[in-house]
N, C-alpha and C positions, 0 to 999 in steps of 0.2 A: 760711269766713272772712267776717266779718262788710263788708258796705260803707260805703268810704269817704265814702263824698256823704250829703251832706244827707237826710233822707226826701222831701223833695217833688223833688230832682235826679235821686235813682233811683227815683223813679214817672215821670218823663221820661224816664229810659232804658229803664226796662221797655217803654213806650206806644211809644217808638220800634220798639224791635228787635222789641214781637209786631205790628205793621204789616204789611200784605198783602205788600209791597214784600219782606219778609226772611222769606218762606216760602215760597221756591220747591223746588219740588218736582225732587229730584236724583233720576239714576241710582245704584245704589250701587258705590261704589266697587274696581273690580279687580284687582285687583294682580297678574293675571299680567298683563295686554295691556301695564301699564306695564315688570316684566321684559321681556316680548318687545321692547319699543320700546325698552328701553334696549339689550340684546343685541344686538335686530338694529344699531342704529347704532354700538355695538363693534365686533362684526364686519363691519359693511360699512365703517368708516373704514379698520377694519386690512386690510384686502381692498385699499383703493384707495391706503393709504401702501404695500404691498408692491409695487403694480403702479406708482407711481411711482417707487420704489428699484430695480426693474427697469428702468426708462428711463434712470434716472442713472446707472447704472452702467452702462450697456452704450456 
């Protein structure tokens, strides 16, 4: 898809975004630790609403 800006407004954008500042060096991405951290906080909310509803009711 061709850009919308001017030629000398996205030679401004280029010069920005390849700047030291916006080439940081990432870990690559997990996707299971992010399942696990979703999971675990599933199961430990449901853990601790059940052990509430035990107190309510009793």
């Amino acid at each position: 898809m061709p850009s919308r800006l001017h030629p000398e407004d996205q030679k401004r954008v280029d010069e920005y975004l390849s700047s030291p500042v916006h080439r940081v060096e990432r870990r690559p991405f997990r996707v299971w630790i992010l399942i696990a951290l979703v999971a675990g906080s599933v199961i430990g909310l449901g853990l601790l609403s059940r052990l509430l509803a035990q107190f309510a009711v009793a």
